[in-house]
MITOR-866661 format. One record per residue (C-alpha): x, y, z. Coordinates in steps of 0.1 Angstrom, whole numbers, plus 2048, in hexadecimal, padded with zeros to 3 digits. Layout:
residues N
xx:X yy:Y zz:Z $
...
END
This chain:
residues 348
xx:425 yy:24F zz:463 $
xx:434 yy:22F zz:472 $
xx:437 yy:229 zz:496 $
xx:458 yy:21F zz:4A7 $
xx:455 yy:225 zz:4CA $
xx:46F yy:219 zz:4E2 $
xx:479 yy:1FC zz:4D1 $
xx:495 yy:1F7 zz:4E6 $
xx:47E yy:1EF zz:50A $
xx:47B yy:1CB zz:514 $
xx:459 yy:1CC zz:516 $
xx:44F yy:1DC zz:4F5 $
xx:429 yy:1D9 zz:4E4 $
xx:41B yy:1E4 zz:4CA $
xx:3FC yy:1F9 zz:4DA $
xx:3F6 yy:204 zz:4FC $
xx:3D7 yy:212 zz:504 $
xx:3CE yy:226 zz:528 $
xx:3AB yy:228 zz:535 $
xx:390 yy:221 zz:542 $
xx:37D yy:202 zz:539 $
xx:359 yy:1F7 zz:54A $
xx:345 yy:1D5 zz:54D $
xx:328 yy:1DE zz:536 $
xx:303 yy:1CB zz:53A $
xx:2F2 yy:1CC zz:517 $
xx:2CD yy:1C4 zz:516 $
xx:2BD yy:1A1 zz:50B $
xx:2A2 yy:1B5 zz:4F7 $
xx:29B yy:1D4 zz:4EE $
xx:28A yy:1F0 zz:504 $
xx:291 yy:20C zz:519 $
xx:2A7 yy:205 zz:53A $
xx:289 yy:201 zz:54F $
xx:274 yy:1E9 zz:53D $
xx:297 yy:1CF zz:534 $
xx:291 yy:1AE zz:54B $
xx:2BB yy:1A4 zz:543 $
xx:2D7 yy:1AC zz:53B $
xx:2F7 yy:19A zz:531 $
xx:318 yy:1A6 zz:539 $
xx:336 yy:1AF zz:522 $
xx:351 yy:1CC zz:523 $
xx:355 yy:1EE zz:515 $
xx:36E yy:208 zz:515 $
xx:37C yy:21F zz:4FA $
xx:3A0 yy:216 zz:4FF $
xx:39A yy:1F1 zz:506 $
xx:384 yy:1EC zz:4E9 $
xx:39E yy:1F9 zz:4D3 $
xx:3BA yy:1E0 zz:4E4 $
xx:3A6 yy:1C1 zz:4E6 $
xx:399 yy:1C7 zz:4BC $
xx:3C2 yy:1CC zz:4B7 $
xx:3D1 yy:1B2 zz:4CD $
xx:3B2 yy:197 zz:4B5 $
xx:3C4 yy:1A6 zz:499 $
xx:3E5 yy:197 zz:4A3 $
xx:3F7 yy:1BA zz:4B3 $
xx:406 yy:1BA zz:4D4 $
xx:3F2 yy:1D2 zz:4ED $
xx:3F4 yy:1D9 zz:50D $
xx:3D8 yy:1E6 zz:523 $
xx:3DD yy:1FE zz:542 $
xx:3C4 yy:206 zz:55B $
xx:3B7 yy:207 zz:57A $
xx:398 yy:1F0 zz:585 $
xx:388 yy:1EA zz:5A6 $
xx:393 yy:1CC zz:5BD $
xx:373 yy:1BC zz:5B4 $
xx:35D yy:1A0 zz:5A0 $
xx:35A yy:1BC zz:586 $
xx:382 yy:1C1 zz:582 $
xx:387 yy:19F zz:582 $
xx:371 yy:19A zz:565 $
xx:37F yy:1B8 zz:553 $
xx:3A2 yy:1AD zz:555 $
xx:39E yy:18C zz:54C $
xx:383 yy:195 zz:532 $
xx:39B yy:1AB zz:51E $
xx:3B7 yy:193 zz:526 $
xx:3A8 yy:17C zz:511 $
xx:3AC yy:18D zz:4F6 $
xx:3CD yy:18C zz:4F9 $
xx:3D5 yy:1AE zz:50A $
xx:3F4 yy:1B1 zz:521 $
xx:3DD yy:1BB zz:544 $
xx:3FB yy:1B5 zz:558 $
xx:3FF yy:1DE zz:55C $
xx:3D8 yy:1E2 zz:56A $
xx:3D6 yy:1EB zz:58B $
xx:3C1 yy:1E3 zz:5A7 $
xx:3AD yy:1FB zz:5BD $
xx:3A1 yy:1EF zz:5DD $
xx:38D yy:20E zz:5E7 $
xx:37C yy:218 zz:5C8 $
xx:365 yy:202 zz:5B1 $
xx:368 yy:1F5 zz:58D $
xx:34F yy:207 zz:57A $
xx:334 yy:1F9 zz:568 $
xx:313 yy:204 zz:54C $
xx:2F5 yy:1F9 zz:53E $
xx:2E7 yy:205 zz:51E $
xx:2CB yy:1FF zz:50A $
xx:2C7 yy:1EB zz:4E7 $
xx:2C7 yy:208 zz:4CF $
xx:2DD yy:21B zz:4BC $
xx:2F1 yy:236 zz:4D0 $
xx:2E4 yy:250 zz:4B8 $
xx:2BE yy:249 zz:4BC $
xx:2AB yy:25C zz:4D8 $
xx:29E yy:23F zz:4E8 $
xx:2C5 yy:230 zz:4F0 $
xx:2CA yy:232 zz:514 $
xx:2EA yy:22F zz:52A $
xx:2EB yy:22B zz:550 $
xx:314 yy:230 zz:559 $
xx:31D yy:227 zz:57B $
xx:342 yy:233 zz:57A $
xx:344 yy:252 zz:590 $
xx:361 yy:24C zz:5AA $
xx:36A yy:22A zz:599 $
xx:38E yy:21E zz:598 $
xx:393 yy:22C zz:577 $
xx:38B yy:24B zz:580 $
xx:3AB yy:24E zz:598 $
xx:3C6 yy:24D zz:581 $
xx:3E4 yy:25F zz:585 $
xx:402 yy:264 zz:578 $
xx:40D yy:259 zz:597 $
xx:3FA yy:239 zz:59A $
xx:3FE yy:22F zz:576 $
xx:41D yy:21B zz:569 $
xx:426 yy:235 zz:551 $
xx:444 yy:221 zz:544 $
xx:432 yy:205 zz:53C $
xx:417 yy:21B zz:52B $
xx:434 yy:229 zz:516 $
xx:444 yy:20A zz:50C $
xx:430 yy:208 zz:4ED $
xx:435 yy:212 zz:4C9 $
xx:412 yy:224 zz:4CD $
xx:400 yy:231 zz:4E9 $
xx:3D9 yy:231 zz:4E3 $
xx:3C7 yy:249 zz:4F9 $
xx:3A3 yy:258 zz:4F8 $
xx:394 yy:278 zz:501 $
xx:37D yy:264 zz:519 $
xx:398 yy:260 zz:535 $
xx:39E yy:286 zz:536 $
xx:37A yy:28E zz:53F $
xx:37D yy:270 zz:55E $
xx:38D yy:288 zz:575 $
xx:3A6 yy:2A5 zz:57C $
xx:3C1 yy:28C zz:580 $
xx:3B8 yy:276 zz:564 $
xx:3B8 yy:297 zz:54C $
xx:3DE yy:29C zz:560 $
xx:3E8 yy:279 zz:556 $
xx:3DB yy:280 zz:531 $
xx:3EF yy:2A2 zz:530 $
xx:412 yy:291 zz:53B $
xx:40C yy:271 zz:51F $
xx:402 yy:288 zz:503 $
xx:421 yy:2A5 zz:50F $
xx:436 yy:2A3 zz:4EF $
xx:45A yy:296 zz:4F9 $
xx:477 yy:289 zz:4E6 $
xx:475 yy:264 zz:4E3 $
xx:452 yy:25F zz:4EB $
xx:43E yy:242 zz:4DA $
xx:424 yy:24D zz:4C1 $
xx:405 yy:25D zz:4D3 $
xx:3E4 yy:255 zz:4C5 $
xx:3C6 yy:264 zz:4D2 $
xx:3A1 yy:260 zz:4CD $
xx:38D yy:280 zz:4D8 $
xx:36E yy:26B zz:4E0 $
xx:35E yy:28B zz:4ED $
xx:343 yy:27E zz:505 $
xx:32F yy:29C zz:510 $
xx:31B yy:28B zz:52E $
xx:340 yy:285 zz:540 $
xx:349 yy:2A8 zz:543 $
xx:341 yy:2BD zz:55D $
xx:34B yy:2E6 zz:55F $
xx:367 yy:2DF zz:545 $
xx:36A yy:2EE zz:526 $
xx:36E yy:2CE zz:517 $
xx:372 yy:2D6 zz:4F0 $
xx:391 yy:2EA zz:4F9 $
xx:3A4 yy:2CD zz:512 $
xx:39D yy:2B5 zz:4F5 $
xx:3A9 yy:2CB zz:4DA $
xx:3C2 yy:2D0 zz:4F2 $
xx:3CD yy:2A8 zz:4F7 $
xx:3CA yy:2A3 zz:4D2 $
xx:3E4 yy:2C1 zz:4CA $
xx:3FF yy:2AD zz:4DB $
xx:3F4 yy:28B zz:4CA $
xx:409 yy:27F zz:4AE $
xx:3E8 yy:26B zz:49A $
xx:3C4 yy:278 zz:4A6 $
xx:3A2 yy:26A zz:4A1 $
xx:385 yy:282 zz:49E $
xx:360 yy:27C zz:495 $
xx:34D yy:295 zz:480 $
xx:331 yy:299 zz:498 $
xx:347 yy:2A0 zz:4B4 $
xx:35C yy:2B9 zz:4A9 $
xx:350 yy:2D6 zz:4BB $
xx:337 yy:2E4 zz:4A0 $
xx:354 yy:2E4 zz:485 $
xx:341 yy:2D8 zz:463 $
xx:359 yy:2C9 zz:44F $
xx:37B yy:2B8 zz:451 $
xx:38C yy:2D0 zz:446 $
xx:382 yy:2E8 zz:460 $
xx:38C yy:2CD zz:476 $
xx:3B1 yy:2CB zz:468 $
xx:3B7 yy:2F0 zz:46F $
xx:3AC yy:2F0 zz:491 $
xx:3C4 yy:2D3 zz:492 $
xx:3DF yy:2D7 zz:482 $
xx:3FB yy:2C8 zz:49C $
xx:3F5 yy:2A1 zz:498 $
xx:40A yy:293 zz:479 $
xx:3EC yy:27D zz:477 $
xx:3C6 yy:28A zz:477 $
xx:3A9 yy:272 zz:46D $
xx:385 yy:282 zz:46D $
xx:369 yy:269 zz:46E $
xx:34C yy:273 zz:457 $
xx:332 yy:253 zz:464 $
xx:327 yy:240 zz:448 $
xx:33B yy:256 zz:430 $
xx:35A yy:24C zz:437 $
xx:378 yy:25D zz:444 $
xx:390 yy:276 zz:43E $
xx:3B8 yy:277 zz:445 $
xx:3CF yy:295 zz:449 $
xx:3EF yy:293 zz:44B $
xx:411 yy:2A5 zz:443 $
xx:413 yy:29D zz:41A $
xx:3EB yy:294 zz:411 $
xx:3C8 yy:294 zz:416 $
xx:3BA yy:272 zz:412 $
xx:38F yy:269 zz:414 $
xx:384 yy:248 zz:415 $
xx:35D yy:23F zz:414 $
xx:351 yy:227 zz:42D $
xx:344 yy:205 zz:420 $
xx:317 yy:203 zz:422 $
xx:313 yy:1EF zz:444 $
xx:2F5 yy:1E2 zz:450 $
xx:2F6 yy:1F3 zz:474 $
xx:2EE yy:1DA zz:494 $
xx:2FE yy:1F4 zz:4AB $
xx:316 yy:20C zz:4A7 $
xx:324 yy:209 zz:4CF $
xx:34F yy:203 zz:4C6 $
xx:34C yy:20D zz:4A7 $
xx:363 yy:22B zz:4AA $
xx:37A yy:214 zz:4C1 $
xx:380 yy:1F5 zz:4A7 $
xx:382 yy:212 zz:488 $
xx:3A0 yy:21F zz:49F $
xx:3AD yy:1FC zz:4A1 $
xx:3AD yy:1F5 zz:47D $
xx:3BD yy:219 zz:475 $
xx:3DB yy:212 zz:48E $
xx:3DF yy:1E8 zz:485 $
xx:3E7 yy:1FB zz:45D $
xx:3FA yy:214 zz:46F $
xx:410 yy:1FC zz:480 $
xx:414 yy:1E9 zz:461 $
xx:420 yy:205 zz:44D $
xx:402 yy:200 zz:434 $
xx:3F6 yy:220 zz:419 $
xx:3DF yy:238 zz:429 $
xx:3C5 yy:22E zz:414 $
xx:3C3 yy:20B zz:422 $
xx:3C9 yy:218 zz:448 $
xx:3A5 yy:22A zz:441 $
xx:397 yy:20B zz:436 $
xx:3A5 yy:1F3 zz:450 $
xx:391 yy:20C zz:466 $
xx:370 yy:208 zz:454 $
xx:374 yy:1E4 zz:451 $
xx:37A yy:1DC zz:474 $
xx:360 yy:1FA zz:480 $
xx:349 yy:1E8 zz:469 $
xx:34E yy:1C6 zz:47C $
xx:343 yy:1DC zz:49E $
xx:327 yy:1E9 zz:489 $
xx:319 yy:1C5 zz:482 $
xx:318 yy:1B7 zz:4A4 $
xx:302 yy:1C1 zz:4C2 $
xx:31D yy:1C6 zz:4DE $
xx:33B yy:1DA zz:4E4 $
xx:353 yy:1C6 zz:4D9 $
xx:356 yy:1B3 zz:4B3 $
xx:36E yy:19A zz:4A8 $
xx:381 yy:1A6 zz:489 $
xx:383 yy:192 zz:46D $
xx:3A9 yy:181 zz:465 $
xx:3C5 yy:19B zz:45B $
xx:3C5 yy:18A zz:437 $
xx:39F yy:18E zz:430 $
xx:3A2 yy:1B1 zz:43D $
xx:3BF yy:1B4 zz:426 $
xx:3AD yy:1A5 zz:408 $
xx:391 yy:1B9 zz:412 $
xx:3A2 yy:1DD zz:412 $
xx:3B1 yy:1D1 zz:3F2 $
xx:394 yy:1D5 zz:3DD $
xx:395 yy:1EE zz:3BF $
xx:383 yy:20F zz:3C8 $
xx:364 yy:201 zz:3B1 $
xx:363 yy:1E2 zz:3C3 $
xx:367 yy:1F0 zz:3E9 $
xx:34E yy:20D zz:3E0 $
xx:334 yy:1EF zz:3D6 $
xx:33D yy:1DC zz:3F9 $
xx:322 yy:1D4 zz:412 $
xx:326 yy:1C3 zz:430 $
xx:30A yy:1B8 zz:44C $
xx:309 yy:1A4 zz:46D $
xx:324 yy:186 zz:468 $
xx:335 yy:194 zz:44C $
xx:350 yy:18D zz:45C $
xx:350 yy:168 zz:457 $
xx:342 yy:16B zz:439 $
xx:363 yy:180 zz:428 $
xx:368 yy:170 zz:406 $
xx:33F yy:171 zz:3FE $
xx:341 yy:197 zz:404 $
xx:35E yy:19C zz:3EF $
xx:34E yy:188 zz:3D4 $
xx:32D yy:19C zz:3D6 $
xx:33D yy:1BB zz:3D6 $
xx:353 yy:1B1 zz:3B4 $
xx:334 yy:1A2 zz:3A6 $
xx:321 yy:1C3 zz:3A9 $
xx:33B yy:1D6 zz:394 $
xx:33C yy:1BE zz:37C $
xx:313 yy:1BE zz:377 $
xx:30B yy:1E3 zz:386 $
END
């Protein structure tokens, strides 16, 4: 699966991506919420991650939104702006707020990691399909969405039903599921996201948050609309579905600073692959790689490393790739890892 879109409307990217993104305040040591002194700011959102780790990879991407008419949405949009993300299509909202978080130090998966949202009612939250410039959301050769925006509110969930309706002509719809249980309230939320990801084209689903389903295969048949299904398995790697083939790569080791993005930039690396018509094979590891830069860093947000190291990278023989290790500033570090991880197969 190669994405054309609508290559014939003037203003044609590569990526859009719809939803919500926040200004995020990451703690300057460790601790629970109430003992942190400071915090410094930075940005985070599913959809934005995804199109500010692809527009650093060199794709054109185009970001559509709504933030508040405040310091907060002015730092958003010129935050991801400078990443080189068309903003141009973000709205602004002078009656509700941009929303914002704080979280702790640790790993999401730890019992101690804390997050205090602030987002209820925020600017985000009101999209519509009436508000939102749904042509310039489909002038894109994909459109990257997220379970997250569905659980937002009732007319976010009505703007995520008309962009994933399947209709002639329609750019390719990828979808994370990103189920987030704290963000629904009296919804079955398992069946609207199984829901949304039935009328996706290419779907992204972690193991631990596919509704109690144990293995990817049990995944597949409860999902067997999208031409494209990739099941992440955590540090085991990932799994794609699609019409012809069953492909698993394993993920590389990674010395975990936090996994916050992770899922995000592993998207990003799938879909730059995608839109470069590379093997499945190396889509999977374009996702690793770049959720492995996320992985390595403390923030939200990571710097991937230049297409051609990535390339050279997701080149490696299965020996070499299945010996790779990669820790904070791998990323700058490209040719050492690649040489370490040859090294070791040559002297197990």
């Amino acid at each position: 699966m190669t994405p054309t879109g609508p290559c014939n409307a003037p203003d044609v990217v590569d990526v859009v991506a719809l939803g919500e993104s926040m200004v995020t305040f990451l703690p300057s040591r460790p601790g629970r919420l109430a003992d942190v002194p400071s915090f410094d700011r930075g940005i985070g959102g599913a959809e934005s991650n995804t199109a500010c780790v692809l527009a650093a990879a060199g794709h054109s991407v185009r970001w559509v939104s709504r933030v508040g008419d405040d310091p907060f949405g002015d730092h958003l949009v010129e935050a991801i702006g400078g990443y080189g993300v068309d903003v141009a299509h973000v709205r602004r909202d002078p009656a509700r707020p941009t929303g914002i978080y704080f979280r702790t130090a640790g790993d999401r998966a730890t019992d101690a990691h804390e997050v205090a949202y602030y987002r209820a009612g925020s600017a985000a939250s009101a999209m519509s399909a009436g508000n939102v410039d749904l042509d310039a959301v489909r002038a894109g050769r994909v459109v990257h969405l997220s379970g997250i925006t569905a659980a937002l509110s009732a007319t976010c969930l009505d703007l995520m039903r008309e962009l994933t309706a399947r209709r002639p002509g329609r750019p390719l719809v990828s979808f994370d599921v990103n189920h987030r249980p704290g963000l629904w309230r009296d919804t079955d939320a398992p069946k609207v996201l199984r829901d949304l990801a039935r009328g996706a084209d290419l779907v992204f689903v972690g193991q631990d948050e596919a509704w109690g389903l144990r293995s990817a295969e049990a995944v597949r048949a409860a999902l067997p609309e999208p031409e494209v299904l990739v099941v992440k398995q955590g540090a085991a790697g990932a799994t794609v579905f699609d019409k012809r083939d069953v492909t698993f790569v394993p993920a590389p080791r990674v010395d975990v600073v936090a996994a916050v993005g992770a899922g995000d930039a592993f998207a990003a690396g799938f879909l730059s692959a995608t839109l470069r018509g590379l093997p499945v094979r190396d889509r999977l590891r374009h996702g690793h790689l770049l959720a492995a830069a996320a992985l390595t860093t403390a923030g939200d947000l990571a710097a991937p490393p230049a297409r051609e190291q990535t390339d050279r990278l997701a080149a490696l023989d299965d020996a070499a790739w299945g010996r790779l290790r990669l820790g904070p500033g791998w990323t700058r570090a490209v040719d050492q890892a690649v040489a370490r991880a040859e090294e070791e197969v040559r002297t197990p």
